[in-house]
C-alpha positions in Angstrom: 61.5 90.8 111.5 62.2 92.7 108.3 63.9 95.6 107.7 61.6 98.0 105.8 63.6 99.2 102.3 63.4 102.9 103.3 65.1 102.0 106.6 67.9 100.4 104.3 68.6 103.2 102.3 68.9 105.9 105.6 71.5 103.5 107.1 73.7 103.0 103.9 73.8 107.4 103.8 76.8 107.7 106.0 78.6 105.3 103.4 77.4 107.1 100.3 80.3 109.3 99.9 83.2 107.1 100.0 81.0 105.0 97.6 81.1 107.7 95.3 84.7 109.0 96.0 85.7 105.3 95.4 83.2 105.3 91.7 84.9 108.4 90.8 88.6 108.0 91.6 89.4 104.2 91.5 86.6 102.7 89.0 86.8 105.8 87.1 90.4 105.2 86.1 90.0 101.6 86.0 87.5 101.3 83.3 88.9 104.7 81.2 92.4 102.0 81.4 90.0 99.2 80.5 88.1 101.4 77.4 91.7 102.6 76.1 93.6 99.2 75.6 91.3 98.2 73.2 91.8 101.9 71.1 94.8 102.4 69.7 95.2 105.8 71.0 98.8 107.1 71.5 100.4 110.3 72.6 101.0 112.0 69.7 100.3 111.8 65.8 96.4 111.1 64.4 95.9 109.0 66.8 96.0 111.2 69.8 93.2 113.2 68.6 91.0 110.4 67.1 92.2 107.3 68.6 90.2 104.4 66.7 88.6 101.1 67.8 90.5 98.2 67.4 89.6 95.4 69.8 91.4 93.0 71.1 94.3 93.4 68.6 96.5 95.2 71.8 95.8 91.9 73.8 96.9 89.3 70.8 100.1 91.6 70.5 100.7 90.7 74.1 100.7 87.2 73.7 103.2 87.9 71.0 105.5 90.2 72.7 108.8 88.4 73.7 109.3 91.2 76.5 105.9 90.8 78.6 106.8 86.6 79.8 110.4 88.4 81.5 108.1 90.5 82.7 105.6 88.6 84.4 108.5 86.3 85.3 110.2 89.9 86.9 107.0 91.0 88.4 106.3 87.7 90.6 110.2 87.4 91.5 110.1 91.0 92.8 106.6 90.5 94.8 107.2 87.2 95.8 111.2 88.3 97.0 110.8 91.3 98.3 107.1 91.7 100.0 106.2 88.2 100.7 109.5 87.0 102.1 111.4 90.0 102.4 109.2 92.7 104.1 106.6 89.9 105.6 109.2 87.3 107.2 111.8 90.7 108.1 108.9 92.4 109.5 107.8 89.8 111.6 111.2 88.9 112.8 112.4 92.6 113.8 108.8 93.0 115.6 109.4 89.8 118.0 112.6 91.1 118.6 111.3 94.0 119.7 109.1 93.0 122.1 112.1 91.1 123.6 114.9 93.8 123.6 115.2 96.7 126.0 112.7 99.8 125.4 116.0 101.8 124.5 117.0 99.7 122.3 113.1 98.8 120.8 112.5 102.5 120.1 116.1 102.5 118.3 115.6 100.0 116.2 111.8 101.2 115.4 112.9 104.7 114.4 115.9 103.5 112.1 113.1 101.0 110.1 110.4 103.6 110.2 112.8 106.2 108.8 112.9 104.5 105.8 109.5 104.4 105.0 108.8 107.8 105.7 110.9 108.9 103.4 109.5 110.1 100.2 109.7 107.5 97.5 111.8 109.6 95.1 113.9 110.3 97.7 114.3 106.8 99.0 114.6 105.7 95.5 117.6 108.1 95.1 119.1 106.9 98.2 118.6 103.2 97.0 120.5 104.5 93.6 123.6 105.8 95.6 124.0 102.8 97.9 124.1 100.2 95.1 125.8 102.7 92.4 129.4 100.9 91.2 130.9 103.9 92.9 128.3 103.9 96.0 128.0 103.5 99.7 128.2 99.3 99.2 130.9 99.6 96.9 133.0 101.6 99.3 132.1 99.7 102.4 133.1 96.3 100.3 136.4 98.3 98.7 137.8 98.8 102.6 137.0 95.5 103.4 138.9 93.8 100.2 136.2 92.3 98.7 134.9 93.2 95.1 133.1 96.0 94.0 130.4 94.9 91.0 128.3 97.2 89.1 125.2 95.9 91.2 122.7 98.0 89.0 124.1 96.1 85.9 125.1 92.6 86.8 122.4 92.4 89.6 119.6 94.7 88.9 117.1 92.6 90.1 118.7 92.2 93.8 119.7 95.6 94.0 116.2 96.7 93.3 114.5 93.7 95.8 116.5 94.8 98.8 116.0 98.4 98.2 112.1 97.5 98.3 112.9 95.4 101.1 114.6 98.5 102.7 111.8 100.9 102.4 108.9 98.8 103.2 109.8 96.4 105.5 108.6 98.7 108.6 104.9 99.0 107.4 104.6 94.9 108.3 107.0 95.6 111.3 104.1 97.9 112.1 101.3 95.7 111.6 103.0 92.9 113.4 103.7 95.0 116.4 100.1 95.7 117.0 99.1 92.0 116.6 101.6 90.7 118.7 100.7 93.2 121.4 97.1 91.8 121.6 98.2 88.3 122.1 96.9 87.2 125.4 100.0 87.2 128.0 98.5 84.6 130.0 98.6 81.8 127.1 102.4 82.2 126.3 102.9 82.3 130.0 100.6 79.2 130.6 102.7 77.6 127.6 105.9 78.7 128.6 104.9 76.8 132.4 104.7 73.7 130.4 107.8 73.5 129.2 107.0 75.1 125.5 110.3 76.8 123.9 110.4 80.1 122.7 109.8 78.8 118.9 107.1 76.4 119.9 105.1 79.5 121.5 105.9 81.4 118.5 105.1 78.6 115.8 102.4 76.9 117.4 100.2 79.7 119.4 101.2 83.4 118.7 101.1 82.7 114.4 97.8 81.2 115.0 96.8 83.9 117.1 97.8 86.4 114.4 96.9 84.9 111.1 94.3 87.3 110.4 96.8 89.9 110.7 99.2 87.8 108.6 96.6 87.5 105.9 95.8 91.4 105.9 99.5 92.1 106.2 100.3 89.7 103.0 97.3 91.1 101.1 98.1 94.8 101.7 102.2 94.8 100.9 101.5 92.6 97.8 99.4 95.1 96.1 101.7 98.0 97.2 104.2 96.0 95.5 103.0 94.8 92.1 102.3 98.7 91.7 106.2 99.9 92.6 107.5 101.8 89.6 109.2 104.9 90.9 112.3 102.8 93.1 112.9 100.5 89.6 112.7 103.3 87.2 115.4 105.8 89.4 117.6 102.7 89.9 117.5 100.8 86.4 115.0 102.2 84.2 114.1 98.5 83.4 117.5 97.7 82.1 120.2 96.6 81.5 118.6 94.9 78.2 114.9 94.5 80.3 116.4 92.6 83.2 114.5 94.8 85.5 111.0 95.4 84.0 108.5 94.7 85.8 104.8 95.1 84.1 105.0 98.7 86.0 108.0 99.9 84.0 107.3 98.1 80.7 103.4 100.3 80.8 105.0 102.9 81.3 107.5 102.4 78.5 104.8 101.5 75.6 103.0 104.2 76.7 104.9 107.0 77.6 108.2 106.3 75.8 107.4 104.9 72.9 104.1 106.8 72.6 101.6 104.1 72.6 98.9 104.7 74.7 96.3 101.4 73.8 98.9 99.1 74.3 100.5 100.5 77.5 96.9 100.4 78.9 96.8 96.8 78.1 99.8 96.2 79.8 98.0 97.8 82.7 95.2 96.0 82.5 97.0 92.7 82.8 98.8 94.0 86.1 95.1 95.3 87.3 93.6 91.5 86.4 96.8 90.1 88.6 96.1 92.2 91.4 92.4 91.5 91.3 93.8 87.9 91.6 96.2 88.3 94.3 93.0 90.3 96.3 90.6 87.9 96.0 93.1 85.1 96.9 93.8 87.2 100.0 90.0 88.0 101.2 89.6 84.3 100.9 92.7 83.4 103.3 91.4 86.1 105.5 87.6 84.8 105.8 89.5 80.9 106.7 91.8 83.1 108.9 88.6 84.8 110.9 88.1 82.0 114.1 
């Protein structure tokens, strides 16, 4: 029997405000981003007050800027490093643990990850910058121990920066995991475990599958938190030494509010917007094969 139209329209009400809080504050900003790369509006000088139309001329600078394939390169080392293996495989890993340790020592561990990540990002970021500073926590701790002390934000910017990420983030998949592992039936491991099924055969070949669908939503969600990470780089390196560290983040905010050029910063934007709409819709689909 069909639904009459009116009847449609009363039952998508309840929705209609998020679908226009969503219109106004997320495709708003979106298309404005969209609009300005192909302006050549900056942020001060003529073209702040009259920004002209010029196309796609931001786009074919892109393709010519020698800084924006590091960049990408940067970008998918520090996504793929820190949120896909770091956080993801970390979180998973301290969550099984978890569920196999004492309660004690469970809500330990739980409130030394969780403290990270509830720590405001600036101040996390800060506390990234004096751990890996050449005179910093690491340094000292590798000093009384003999070892050497290198200028990790200089030599190794990119590490320092990935297992800082790792650090602050890794307890919102430890989260997620926690709650999926929790609704894994008890009776199948135990009915597994009767047949003679190690602990990493129950793990690899029933509680995974039981969870992918968190997996997927997990990978999904920490990947686009990650590809938008600008605050932790920018306190630690500032995209140095020499760009070693700029991910498409930094080097938008760089052309547009360092050096002033608002249409092309926006373009870099827009690329990281078109990756993310990539890396979602790669995601929903692994979630739709993940659904049983």
């Amino acid at each position: 029997m069909a639904v009459p139209r009116t009847t449609r329209w009363v039952r998508l009400l309840p929705v209609l405000p998020a679908v226009v809080l969503l219109l106004v504050f997320l495709a708003g900003p979106v298309l404005w981003a969209f609009h300005a790369s192909l302006t050549n509006a900056a942020l001060t000088g003529r073209n702040a007050r009259s920004p002209g139309w010029v196309g796609l001329d931001n786009y074919a600078r892109l393709l010519t800027d020698p800084v924006l394939p590091l960049s990408l390169a940067l970008t998918v080392l520090f996504v793929g490093g820190s949120a896909i293996l770091g956080q993801n495989m970390l979180g998973l890993l301290i969550a099984v643990l978890m569920r196999r340790a004492r309660r004690s020592v469970s809500a330990v561990v739980g409130t030394a990850v969780v403290a990270a990540w509830v720590l405001p990002e600036i101040v996390a970021a800060f506390a990234a910058y004096a751990y890996f500073s050449r005179d910093g926590t690491l340094n000292q701790l590798l000093g009384g121990l003999g070892l050497g002390q290198p200028d990790w934000l200089y030599s190794f910017p990119m590490v320092a920066i990935m297992l800082a990420n790792v650090w602050r983030g890794t307890a919102f998949s430890m989260l997620v995991y926690r709650a999926a592992l929790d609704d894994v039936p008890g009776e199948v491991t135990e009915a597994a475990l009767m047949d003679g099924a190690s602990g990493w055969q129950r793990l690899a070949f029933i509680t995974l599958p039981m969870i992918r669908g968190s997996i997927a939503t997990n990978l999904m969600l920490i990947t686009l938190q990650t590809l938008a990470v600008f605050t932790l780089i920018w306190v630690m390196t500032a995209g140095g030494p020499s760009n070693a560290s700029t991910t498409l983040p930094v080097l938008a905010y760089q052309e547009a509010f360092k050096f002033g050029d608002i249409g092309y910063g926006t373009a870099v934007a827009s690329v990281l917007i078109l990756i993310g709409m990539v890396f979602g819709a790669a995601y929903i689909r692994l979630l739709r094969e993940a659904k049983p």
